[in-house]
C-alpha positions as CSV (number, residue, x, y, z in Angstrom):
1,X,63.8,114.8,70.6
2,X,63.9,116.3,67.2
3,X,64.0,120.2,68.5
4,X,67.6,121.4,69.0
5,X,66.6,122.4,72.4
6,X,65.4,119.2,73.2
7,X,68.9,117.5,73.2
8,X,70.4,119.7,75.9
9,X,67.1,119.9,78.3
10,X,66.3,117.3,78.5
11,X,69.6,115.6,81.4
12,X,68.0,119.0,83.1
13,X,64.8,117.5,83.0
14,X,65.7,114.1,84.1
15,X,67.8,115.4,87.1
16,X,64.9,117.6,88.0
17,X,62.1,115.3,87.7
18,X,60.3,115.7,90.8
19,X,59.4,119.2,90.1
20,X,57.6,118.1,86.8
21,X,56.0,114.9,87.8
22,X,52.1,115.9,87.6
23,X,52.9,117.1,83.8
24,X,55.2,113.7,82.8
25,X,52.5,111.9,84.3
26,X,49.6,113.8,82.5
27,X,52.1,113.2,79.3
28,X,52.0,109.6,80.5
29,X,48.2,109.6,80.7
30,X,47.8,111.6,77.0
31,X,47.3,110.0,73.7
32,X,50.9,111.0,72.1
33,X,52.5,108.0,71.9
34,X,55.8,109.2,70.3
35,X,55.9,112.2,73.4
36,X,55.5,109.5,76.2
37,X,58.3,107.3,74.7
38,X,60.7,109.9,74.1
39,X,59.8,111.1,78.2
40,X,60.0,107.3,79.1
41,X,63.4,106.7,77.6
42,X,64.8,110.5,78.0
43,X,63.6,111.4,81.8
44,X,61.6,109.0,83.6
45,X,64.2,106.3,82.3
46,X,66.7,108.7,84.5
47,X,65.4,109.3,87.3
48,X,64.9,106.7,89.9
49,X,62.8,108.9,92.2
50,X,60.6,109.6,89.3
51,X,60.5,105.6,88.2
52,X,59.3,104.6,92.0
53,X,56.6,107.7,92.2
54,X,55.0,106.1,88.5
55,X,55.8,103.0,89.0
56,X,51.5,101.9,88.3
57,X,52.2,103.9,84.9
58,X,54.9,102.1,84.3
59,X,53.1,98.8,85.0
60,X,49.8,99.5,82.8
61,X,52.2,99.9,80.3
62,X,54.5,96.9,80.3
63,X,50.8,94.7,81.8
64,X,48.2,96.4,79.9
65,X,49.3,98.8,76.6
66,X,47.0,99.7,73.9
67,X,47.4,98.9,70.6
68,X,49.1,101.7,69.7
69,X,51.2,102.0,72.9
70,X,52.3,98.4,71.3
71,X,53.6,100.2,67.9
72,X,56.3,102.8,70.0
73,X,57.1,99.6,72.2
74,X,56.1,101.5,75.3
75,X,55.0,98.2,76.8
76,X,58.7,97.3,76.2
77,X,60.4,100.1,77.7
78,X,58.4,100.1,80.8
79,X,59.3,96.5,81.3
80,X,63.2,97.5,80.6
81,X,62.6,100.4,83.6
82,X,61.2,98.4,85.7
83,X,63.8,95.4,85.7
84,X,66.2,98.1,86.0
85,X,64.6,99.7,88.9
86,X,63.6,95.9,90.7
87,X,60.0,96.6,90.4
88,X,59.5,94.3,87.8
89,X,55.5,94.3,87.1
């Protein structure tokens, strides 16, 4: 979120989730820990549709993060999503 650009694509991203959901999810499934939290909290935190079609991403991370997924507190924000979404995992 620290490109210009970034600030004012990504609502367009979020409302328009659906059409990107094999890349957040390969995002998701990468090894960039700052990139999936800033696509956690940015888009998939913003899109319910999104939020139901990852939900087992979303619970590996809040059950089952790495160490490093621990650092960002992606385990944290997955846990916050799904409360907020009723899919508690």
């Amino acid at each position: 979120m620290n490109w210009p650009v970034a600030q004012v694509l990504a609502p367009f991203l979020a409302e328009n989730a659906e059409y990107i959901e094999t890349e957040i999810r390969d995002i998701l499934n990468g090894d960039d820990e700052i990139w999936k939290y800033w696509v956690m909290i940015e888009i998939l935190g913003k899109s319910p549709q999104l939020q139901k079609n990852l939900q087992n991403e979303l619970e590996k991370f809040a059950n089952h993060p790495t160490e490093s997924e621990q650092i960002e507190e992606l385990d944290i924000i997955a846990k916050e999503i799904l409360k907020k979404t009723n899919h508690v995992g």
